[in-house]
Structures are given as structure tokens and as C-alpha cells.
C-alpha positions as CSV (number, residue, x, y, z in Angstrom):
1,X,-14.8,-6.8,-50.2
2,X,-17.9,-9.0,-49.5
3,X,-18.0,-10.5,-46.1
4,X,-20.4,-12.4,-44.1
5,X,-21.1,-11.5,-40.5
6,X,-23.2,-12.5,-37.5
7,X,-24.2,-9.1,-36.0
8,X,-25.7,-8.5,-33.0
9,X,-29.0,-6.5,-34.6
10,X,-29.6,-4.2,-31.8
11,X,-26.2,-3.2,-31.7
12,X,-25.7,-3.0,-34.7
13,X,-29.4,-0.7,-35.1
14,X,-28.4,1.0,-32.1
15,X,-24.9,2.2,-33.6
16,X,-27.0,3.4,-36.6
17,X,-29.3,5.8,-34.7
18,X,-26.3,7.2,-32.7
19,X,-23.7,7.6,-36.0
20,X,-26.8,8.5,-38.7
21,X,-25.5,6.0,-40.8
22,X,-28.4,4.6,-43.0
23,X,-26.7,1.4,-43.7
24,X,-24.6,-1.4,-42.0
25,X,-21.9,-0.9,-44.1
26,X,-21.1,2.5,-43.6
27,X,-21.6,2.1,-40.1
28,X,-19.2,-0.7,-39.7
29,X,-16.6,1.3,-41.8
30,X,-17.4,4.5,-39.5
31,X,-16.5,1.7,-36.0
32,X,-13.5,1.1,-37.5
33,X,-12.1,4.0,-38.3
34,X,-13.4,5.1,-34.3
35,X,-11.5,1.4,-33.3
36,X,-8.6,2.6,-34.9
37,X,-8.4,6.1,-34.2
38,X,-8.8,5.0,-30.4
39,X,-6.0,2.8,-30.0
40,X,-3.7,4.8,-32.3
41,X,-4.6,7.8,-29.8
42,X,-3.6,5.4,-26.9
43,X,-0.3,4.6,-28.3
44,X,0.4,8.3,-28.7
45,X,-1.0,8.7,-24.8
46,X,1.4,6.3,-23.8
47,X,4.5,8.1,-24.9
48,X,3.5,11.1,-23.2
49,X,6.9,12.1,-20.8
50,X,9.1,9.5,-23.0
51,X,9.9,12.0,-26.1
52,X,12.4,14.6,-25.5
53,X,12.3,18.1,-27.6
54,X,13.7,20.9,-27.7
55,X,11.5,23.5,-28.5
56,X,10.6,26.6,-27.2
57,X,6.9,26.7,-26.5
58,X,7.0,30.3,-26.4
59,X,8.4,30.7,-30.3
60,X,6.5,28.2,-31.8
61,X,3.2,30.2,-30.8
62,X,4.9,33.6,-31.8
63,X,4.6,35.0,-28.0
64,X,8.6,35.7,-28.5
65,X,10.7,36.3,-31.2
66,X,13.7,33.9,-31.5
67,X,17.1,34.5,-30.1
């Protein structure tokens, strides 16, 4: 999809030394799969303590054979 944008240059030429990427698109693309990785890694922080499972720790990492 064609798109025009006003980027900020020295971001933008900054984020391209620090990712490798040799051209804007690819290193928009690569900031927003990081954007989205991010927040989808928030949401999952955010339900740490509210999901209940019952599992064994100790079987699912073969320590113990199960009862």
C-alpha cells in the first residue's frame, strides 16, 4: 500500500543504523511489528496473577512422573 508520510529524517536515519534496515520501508514495517509485539506483551503482563491453572510445574518439565 502506497502511503505518504512526514517523517522525522533523523529518526527515521537513526532507526536505520540501529535495525540495519537499508530502506524506510522495511524499517517502518520492522517498528511495527516492535509496536505491536510490545503492547501485545503488555496485555499478556497484565494478566499475570488473574489466570488460574492447574498444572503441575513439576510434570510438565518431566522432573516427576505423573500420578
Amino acid at each position: 500500500m502506497r502511503t505518504t508520510l512526514d517523517l522525522n529524517e533523523s529518526l527515521l536515519t537513526e532507526a536505520m543504523q540501529w535495525t540495519g534496515e537499508l530502506t524506510k520501508t522495511a524499517v517502518i514495517n520492522e517498528a511495527l511489528k516492535q509496536i505491536i509485539d510490545s503492547r501485545k506483551r503488555l496485555k499478556l503482563v497484565e494478566l499475570a496473577g488473574k489466570v488460574k491453572l492447574d498444572v503441575d510445574p513439576d510434570i510438565t518439565r518431566n522432573r516427576v512422573k505423573p500420578r
